[in-house]
N, C-alpha and C positions, 0 to 999 in steps of 0.2 A: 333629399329629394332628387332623382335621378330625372333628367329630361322627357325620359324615354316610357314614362310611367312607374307605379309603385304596386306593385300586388300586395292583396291583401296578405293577411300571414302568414296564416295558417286554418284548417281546417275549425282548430278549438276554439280560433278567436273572431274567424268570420262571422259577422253578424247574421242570423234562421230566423225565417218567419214563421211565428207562432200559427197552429192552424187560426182558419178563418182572418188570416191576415193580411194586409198586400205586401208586397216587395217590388223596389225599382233599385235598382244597382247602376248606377252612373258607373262605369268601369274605366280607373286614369291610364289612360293609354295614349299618353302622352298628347300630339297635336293631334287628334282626331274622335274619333265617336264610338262608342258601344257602353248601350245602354239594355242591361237585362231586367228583362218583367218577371217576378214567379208570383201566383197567382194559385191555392189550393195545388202543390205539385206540380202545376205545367208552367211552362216556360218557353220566353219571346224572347227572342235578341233582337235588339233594332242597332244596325252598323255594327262590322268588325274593329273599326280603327283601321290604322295605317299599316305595311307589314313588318315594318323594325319592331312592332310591338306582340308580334303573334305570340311570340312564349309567357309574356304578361299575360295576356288575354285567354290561353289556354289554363295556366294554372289558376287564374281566379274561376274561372269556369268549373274546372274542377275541384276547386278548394270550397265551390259551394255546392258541389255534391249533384250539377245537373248532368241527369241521365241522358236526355234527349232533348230537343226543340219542338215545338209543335211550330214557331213561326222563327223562320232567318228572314230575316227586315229588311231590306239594301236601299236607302231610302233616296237616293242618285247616286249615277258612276261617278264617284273621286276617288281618288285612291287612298284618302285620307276614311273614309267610308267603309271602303270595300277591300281593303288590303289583306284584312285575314277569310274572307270569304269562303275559298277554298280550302285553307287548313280549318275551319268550321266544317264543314262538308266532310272533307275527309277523318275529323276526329266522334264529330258526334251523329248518331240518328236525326236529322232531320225531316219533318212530315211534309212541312211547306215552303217553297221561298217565295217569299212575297216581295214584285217587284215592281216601279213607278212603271207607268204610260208613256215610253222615250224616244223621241225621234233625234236619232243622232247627228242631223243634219242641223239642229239647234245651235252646237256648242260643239267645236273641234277638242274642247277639252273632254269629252266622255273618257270616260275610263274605265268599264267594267274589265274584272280579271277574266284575263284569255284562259278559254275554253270552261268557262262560269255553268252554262246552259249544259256541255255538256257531262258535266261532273255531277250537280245535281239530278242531272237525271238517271245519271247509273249509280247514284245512291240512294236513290227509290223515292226523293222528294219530287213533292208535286208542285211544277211551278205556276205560280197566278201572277198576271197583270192585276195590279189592285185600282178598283175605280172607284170615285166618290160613291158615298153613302152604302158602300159595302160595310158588312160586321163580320166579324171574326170572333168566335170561343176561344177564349183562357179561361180555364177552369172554371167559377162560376163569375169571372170579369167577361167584358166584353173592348175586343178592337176593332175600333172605328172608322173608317178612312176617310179624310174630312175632305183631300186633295190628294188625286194621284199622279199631277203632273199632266203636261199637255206638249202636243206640239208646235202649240203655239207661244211655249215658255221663250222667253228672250234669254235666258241660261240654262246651264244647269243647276246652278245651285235655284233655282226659282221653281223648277220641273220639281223639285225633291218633294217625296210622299210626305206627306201631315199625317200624323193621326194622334188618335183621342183613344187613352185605355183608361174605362168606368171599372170599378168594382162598390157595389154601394154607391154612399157617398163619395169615393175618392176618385178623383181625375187625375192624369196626368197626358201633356199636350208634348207632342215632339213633332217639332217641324223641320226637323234636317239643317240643310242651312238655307231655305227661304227665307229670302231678303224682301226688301219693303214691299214690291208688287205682289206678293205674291203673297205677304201676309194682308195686303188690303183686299186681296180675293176672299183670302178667308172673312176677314170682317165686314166683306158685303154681303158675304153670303149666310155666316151664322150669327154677324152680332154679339149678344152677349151672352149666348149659349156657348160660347168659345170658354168660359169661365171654367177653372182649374185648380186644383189644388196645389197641383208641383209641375213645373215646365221646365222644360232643357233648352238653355236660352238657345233663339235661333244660330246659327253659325259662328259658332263656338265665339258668342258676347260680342258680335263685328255691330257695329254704329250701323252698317249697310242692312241690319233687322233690328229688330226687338223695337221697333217704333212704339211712340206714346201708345199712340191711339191703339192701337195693336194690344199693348199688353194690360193699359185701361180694359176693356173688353174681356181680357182672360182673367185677369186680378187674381196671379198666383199668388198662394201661401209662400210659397219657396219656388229658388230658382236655383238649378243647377246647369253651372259653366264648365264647359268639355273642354280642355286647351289644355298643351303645354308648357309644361317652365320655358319662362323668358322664350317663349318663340318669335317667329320674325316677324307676324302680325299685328305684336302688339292688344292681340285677344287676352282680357277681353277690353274693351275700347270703353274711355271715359262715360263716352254718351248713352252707349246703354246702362252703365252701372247707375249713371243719374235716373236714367227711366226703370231698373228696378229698382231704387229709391224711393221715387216719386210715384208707385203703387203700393209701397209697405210690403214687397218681396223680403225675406232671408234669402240672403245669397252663398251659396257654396261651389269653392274650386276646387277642379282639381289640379289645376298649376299648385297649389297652396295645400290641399287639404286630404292631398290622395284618391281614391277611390270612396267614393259619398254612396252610403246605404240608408235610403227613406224607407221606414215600415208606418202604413197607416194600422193601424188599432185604437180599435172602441173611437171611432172617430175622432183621433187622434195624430199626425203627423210626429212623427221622432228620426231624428239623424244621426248617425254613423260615418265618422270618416276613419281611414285608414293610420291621417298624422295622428287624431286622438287615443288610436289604437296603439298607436309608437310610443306616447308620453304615459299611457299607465302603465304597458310594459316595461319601461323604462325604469 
């Protein structure tokens, strides 16, 4: 396992979703986030990850055969987030960038990539501030925006966009890295409609989210953890792995497990990681 992430193989061995099926691609890009939805042919990236990882992130991209984006996701400026942003922009068709409601004066740490706004737009994507209880079409799924960040957030990582992607039966909830205030917005707000099938622990498994009471509420089937090998944080942190425990979550990393491929079918959740990929090949 390399630090810095692990691409998938190859083209023959990446895990296709059968039609009528869903896909969420957890993509290991080392310490940071990118998480691809395909969904009936169309396709969501929510985060690039960081940018030591762009060539990881490009060829998994490609090694799953996506044409274009209908949504680039930037769910707050970190640069852990946002790092391949622009090389996204410049390699693929993009329709939309969908991005939080940010007042910069929140958090001296912002960090959206310089001249972001303007490279999106002379690649013909249309950019939207995303607000609560907006939807979005993926194929015959729908994205939800449960939280789009405020400027009244006491961070950045708290401002980060939430959303909910339904297809059928399946959910899956990603909250960026909102930490406890900001998952207790959501839980006064939706309750136990927050509930979920597969969730991307908040900020890559930090003790600072994934609270009881929080993931009580969502009661994910499985939980996938975005983090690097041995990083300096210590993600993901004892306390939440107790609190995905203590809901009956599967837990998967990709410090540990490579790049995680969830397909729901026939109401069915199934996993795919890249190590298991490593040991049949083997």
């Amino acid at each position: 396992r390399a630090a810095l992430g692990v691409p998938l193989r190859t083209e023959e061995s990446a895990p296709k979703p059968a039609p009528g099926s869903t896909a969420v691609y957890v993509l290991d890009v080392g310490q940071g986030d990118a998480v691809l939805i395909c969904q009936d042919g169309a396709y969501c990236l929510i985060d690039t990850g960081p940018a030591e990882a762009e060539d990881v992130l490009l060829y998994d991209l490609d090694v799953l055969g996506v044409p274009s984006l209908d949504y680039l996701v930037l769910t707050h400026p970190h640069a852990d987030h946002t790092g391949n942003a622009r090389a996204v922009l410049r390699t693929l068709p993009v329709k939309t960038l969908l991005l939080p409601l940010w007042q910069p004066t929140a958090d001296v740490t912002a960090d959206w990539p310089r001249h972001l706004a303007e490279l999106a737009a002379d690649s013909g994507a249309e950019i939207l501030t995303a607000e609560a209880g907006e939807e979005y079409p993926l194929g015959s799924g729908t994205l939800q925006v449960l939280q789009g960040g405020s400027g009244d957030a006491d961070s950045v990582n708290d401002a980060s966009l939430c959303t909910l992607f339904t297809a059928g039966d399946f959910r899956f909830l990603d909250t960026g890295d909102a930490e406890e205030a900001a998952e207790q917005q959501l839980l006064d707000t939706y309750g136990t409609s927050l509930h979920t099938t597969l969730f991307k622990a908040g900020h890559h498994g930090s003790y600072t989210s994934n609270s009881l009471a929080f993931l009580q509420a969502a009661a994910p089937q499985a939980v996938a953890v975005s983090c690097g090998l041995n990083n300096d944080y210590g993600h993901p942190h004892r306390a939440a792995l107790q609190n995905f425990a203590a809901v009956g979550a599967e837990v998967y990393r990709t410090d540990l497990q490579g790049s995680l491929t969830f397909i729901w079918q026939n109401d069915t959740l199934t996993v795919e990681t890249t190590a298991d990929s490593a040991e049949l090949a083997a």
